[in-house]
N, C-alpha and C positions, 0 to 999 in steps of 0.2 A: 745447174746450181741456181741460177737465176727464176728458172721457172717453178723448181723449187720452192725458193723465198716468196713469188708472186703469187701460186695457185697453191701449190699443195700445203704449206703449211699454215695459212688458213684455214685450210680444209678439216686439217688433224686437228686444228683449237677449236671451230667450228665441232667437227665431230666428241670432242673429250666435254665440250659445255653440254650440248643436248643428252650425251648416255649419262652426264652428272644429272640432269634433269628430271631424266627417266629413272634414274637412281631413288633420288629422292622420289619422285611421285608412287614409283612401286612400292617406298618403304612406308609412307603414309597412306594410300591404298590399304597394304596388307594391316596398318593398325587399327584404322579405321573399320576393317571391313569383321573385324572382330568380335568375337558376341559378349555384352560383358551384362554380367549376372546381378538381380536385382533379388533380395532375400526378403520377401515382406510376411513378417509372421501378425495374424490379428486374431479379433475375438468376434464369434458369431454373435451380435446385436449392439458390437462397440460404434457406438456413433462416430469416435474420431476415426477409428480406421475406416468406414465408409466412407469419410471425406477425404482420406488418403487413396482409397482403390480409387476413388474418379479422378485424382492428380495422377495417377500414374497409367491411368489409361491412355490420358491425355499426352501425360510424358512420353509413353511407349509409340504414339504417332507421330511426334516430332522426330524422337530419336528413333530409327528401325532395327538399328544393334542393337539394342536393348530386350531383355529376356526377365519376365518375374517369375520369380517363383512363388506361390504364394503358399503360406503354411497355416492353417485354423485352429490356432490351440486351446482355447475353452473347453470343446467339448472331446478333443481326441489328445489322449494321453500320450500317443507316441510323437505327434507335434511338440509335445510340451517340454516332453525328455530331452529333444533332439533342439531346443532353445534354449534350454537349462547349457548344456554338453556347448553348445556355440558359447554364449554369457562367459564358463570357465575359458575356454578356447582363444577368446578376443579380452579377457578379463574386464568384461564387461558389467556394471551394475542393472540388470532387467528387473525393471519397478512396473512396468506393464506392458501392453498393447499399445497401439500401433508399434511392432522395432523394427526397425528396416535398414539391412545391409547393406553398401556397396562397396565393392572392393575391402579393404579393409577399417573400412569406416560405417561408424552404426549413427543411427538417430530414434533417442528415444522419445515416443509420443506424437501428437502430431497436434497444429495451433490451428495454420491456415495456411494455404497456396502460398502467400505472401513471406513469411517467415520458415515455417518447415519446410513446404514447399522449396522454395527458392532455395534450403541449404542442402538438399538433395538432390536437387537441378544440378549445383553447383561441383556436388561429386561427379554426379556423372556425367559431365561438362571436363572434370579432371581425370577422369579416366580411361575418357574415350580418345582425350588427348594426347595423355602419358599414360600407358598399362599399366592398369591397378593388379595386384598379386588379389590372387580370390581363394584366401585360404579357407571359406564354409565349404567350398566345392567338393574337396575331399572328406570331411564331413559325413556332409549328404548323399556322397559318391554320385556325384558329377562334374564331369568335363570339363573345365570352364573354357576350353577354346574348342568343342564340341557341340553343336547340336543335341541334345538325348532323342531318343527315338518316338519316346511320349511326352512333350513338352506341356509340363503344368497349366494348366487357365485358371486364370482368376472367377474363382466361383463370386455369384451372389453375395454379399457380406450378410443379408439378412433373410434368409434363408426361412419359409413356412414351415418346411417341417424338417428341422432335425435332426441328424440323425448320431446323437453323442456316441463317444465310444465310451462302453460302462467303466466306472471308478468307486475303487469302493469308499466307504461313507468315511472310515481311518483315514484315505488319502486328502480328502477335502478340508482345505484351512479356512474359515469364515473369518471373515474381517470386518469388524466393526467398525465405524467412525463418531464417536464423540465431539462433536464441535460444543464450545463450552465459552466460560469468559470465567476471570478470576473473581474471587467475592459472590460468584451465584450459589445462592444457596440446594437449587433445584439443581443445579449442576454439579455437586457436590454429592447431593444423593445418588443422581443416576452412577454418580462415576462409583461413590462407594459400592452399589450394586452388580455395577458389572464388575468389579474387582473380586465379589463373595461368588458369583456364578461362575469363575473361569475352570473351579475343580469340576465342576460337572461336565462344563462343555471345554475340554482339554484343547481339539483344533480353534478354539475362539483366541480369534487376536484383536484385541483391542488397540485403536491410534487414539490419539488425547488432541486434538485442535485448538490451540488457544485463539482465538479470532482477534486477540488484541495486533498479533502480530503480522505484520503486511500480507505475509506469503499466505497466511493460511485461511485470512479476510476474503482475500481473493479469493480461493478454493471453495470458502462456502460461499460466495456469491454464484461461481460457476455451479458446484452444485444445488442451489436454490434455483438456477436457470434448466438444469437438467433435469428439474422433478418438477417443472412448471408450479413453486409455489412461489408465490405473489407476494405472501408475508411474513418471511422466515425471519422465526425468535430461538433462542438458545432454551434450554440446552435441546441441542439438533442429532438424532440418531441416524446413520443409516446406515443397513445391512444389505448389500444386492444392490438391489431397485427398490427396496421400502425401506419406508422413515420413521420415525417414531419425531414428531415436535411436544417435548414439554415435558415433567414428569408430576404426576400426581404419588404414586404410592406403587408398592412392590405386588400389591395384589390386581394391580389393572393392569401400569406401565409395564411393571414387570413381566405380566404375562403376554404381554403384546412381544416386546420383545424377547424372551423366549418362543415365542411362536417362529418368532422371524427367524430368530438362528435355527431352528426345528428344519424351516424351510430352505432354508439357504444351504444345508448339509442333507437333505434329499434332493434336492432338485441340481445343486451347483450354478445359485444366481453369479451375474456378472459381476464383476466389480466397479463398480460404476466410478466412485468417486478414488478409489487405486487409479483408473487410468488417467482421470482429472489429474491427477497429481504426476501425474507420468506423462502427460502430454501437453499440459497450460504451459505457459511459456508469460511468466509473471513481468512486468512492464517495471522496467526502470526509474521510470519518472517518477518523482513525488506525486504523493496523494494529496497536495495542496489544491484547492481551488485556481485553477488555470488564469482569472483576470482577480483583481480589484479595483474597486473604482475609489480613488482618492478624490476630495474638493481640494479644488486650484487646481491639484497637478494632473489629474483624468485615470484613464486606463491604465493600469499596471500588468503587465503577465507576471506572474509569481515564479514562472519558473525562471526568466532570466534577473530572478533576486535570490539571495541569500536568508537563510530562516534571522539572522540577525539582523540582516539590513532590514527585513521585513517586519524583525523586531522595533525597530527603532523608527520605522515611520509610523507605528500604528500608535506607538506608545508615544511618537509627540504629537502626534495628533490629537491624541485624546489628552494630554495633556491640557493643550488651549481650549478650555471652555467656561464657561464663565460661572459653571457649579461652585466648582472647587475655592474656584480665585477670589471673590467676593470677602469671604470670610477673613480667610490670609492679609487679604488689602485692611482691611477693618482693624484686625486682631496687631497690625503693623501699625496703624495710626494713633491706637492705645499705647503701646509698646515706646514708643517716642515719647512720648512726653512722662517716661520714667527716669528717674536719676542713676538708677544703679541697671547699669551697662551688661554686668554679669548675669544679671537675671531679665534682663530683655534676651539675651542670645537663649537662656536656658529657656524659656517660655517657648519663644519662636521657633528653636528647633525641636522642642517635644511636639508639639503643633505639628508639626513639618513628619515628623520619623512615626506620629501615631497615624496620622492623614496614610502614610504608604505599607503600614501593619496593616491597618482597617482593609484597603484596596487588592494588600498580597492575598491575605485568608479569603476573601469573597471569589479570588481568581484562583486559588489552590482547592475550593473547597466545589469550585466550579467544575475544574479541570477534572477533580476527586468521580461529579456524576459523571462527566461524558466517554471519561476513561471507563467506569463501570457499565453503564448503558449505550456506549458510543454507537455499537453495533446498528443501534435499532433506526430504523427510515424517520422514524416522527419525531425524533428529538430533535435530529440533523436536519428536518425540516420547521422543527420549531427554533433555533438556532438561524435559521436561514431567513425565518420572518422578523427576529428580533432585530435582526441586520435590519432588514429590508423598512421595516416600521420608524426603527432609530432614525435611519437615514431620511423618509421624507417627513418624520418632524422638523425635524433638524431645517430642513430646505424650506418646507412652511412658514417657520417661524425665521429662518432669512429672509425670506420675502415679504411676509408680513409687518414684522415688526421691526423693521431697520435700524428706527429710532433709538430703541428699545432690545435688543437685541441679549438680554440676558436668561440666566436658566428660571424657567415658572414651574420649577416641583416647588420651591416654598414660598408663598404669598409674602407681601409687604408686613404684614402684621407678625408673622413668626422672622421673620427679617431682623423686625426693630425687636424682637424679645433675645434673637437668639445675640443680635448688638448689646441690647442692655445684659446678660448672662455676662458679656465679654469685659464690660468693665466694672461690672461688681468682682470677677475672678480675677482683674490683672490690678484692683484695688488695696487683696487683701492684702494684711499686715503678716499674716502666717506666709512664709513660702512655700511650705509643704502642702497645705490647703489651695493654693493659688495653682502652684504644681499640679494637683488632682484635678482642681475644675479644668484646667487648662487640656487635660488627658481624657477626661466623660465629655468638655466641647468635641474636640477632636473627633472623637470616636462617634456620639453621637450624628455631628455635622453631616461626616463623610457617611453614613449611612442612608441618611435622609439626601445625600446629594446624590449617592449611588445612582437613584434609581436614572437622573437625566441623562449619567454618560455609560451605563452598564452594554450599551450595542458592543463597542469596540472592544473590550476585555473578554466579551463573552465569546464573540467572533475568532479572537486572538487563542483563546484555549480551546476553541474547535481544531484552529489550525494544527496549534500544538499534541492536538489526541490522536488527530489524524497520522502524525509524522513519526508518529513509533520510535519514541524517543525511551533514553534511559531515565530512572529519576531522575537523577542531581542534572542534567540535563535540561529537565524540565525546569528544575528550581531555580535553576541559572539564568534560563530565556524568561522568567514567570520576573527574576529580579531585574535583569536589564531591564524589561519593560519597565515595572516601577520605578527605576531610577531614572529614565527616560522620560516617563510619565510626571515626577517628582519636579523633574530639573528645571523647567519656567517657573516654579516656586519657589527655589534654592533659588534661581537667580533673583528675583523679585526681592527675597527677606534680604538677602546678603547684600544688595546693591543700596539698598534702604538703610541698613545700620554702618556700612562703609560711608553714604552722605552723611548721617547723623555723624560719624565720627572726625570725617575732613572737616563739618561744620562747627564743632567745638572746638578743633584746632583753631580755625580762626578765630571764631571770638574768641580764643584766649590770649592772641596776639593783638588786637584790636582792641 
């Protein structure tokens, strides 16, 4: 009994921990050692899926379980059927090339190693760990814990010669892409033209692209990368692999593109910008300009701001400048040395409410071209010199004239006229009249003062075009500003007729 307790049953716990060992290790062995099934269906001359067969070759030397399948359905119809039949099967939406299975998980399209890549790793990083069920297997009648006898290789994605399997011209859907912008009037005709052509050409599908909108800005950016043009303008056609840029009339444009759909329904081009849209992988981040550089306070990254707070430093900034202010101050020292109290506020705040009329419409009517023409590289680069110009005046005339430090759009001499205008109108005996001139200074003033502080408003409604926003949305962020903009002025009038009124308090107790 003793010898027992001392040798042998150690021996039995000893012996029951290592066969638990070997337990486990044959059970992860056998999962491991498993073949687990890679379904890559592409398109003979898809640039994304070439970038996918070289992740996955790469993939397949890491992992050694691993097994593709690869299927090419552009040019062979029974591929195509037999991805249609999977799509229902997994109840999958298949919008194009690169789709690639594993286990019961699909990934449509393909970006880059980094993103696609990596969430495909990541399956089969999951399956080789836990067993993925392989319901295509049956499908395509194969094995999935089977070797087959002639195991698929991935062919060449770009293949010299060809060889489709025939389709007839009824089976073939052409897809057109209209990239367009709202208000274009050229884009308006193509579209009404290709709406009168669809009875003729029935497999013609046309997509509508509004480019105002994020997703699809993007798209055409990528496809102006994929047709190597340099300087894509709306309205943008492509069929295939051909473009049509611009439209002049039905007896040119028109016939180009008819040619194209002609070609695209004998030959079965690719779908180029279909699998753009099947495989991009659109970026989260705002479209804002990544820094700002503020005076006093420096660098800004915009992205860890808010488009309001963004609002609100751009709009006091621009506020403080010595355009606007001058006048105010002036139009304020007339104002005082008036008796009747009720028509100093009414003067001073029509001054004030047409000052921030004048300043909305010039940034609504602003916002009005960049929304319409936003698209194009040379605005957004004319936009970007307005900036850049504004700013080192700005810093010039800091350092130059310290002394002196006020705005030089209008000379001393228009100065002292638009001074004497302000106290012949805060003179008159009519209110109504006084009223008037008070409303044409205004108007007038801020126009001709426009031009000193127009960089930051203008900069501001790029922001705001870029950020695909709803109207009233716009009108909202366009009013903050103004009122933002406004508010060293509101304080300024109000802080001046609150003294003017403590001070007649006293002398009347004195």
């Amino acid at each position: 009994m003793k010898i027992f307790k001392k040798i042998l049953f150690p021996f039995f716990i000893s012996l029951i921990f290592i066969g638990g060992l070997f337990f486990v290790f044959q059970k992860t062995s056998a999962s491991t050692n498993e073949t687990l099934n890679i379904y890559f269906f592409w398109g003979d001359g898809c640039p994304h899926c070439a970038k996918e067969e070289i992740f996955l070759q790469n993939l397949k030397q890491k992992y050694e379980n691993i097994k593709i399948n690869d299927y090419e359905v552009w040019y062979n119809q029974q591929n195509r059927n037999l991805l249609m039949t999977i799509g229902e099967k997994l109840n999958a939406d298949i919008n194009g090339v690169p789709f690639t299975i594993i286990g019961g998980s699909a990934v449509s399209g393909y970006y880059n190693d980094e993103t696609t890549g990596a969430q495909i790793e990541n399956y089969v990083k999951e399956c080789l760990k836990n067993k993925c069920e392989d319901p295509v297997a049956e499908i395509v009648g194969l094995n999935p814990n089977e070797t087959p006898k002639t195991t698929p290789q991935l062919s060449p994605l770009i293949s010299p010669t060809p060889t489709p399997t025939p389709v007839s011209k009824e089976e073939i859907t052409v897809k057109a892409y209209l990239f367009f912008s709202k208000g274009c009037p050229l884009c308006n005709a193509e579209k009404n033209y290709l709406e009168s052509i669809k009875e003729k050409y029935p497999n013609l599908e046309i997509q509508l692209l509004e480019i105002s909108k994020k997703e699809n800005l993007e798209i055409f950016k990528k496809t102006a990368e994929e047709l190597n043009l340099e300087n894509p303008s709306i309205p943008l056609l492509v069929i295939g692999k051909n473009y049509i840029l611009g439209w002049k009339d039905e007896q040119t444009t028109g016939q180009l593109i008819e040619n194209d759909i002609q070609c695209a329904i004998d030959t079965g081009c690719p779908d180029i910008v279909g699998n753009l849209i099947s495989s991009i992988n659109l970026k989260t981040d705002s479209s804002l300009p990544e820094k700002i550089d503020i005076p006093l306070i420096g660098e800004i990254e915009t992205k860890n701001l808010s488009l309001p707070i963004l609002t609100i430093i751009l709009g006091g900034i621009d506020g403080f400048n010595p355009c606007a202010m001058w006048v105010l101050v002036f139009l304020i020292s007339f104002l005082l040395g008036m008796k009747d109290r009720k028509r100093m506020w009414i003067f001073g705040l029509t001054f004030l409410i047409i000052s921030g009329i004048i300043y909305f419409l010039f940034m609504a009517a602003w916002l009005k071209l960049i929304l319409f023409i936003g698209a194009i590289f040379w605005i957004r680069l004319f936009v970007s010199l307005i900036a850049i110009g504004g700013g080192a005046y700005n810093l010039k005339e800091f350092f130059t004239e310290k002394d002196d430090a006020t705005c030089k759009v209008t000379d001393e001499k228009k100065k002292k006229k638009i001074v004497q205008k302000m106290k012949e109108i805060v003179k008159k005996d009519s209110f109504w009249l006084a009223l008037g001139g008070i409303i044409v200074l205004a108007a007038s003033v801020n126009l001709i003062e426009l031009v000193c502080s127009a960089g930051l408003p203008v900069v501001f409604t790029q922001v705001l075009a870029m950020s695909n926003l709803s109207q009233w949305q716009y009108l909202l962020y366009m009013l903050l500003y103004i009122f933002i903009y406004m508010l060293d002025d509101i304080i300024v009038f109000g802080a001046a007729m609150l003294a003017l009124k403590v001070t007649a308090k006293t002398n009347k107790y004195t």
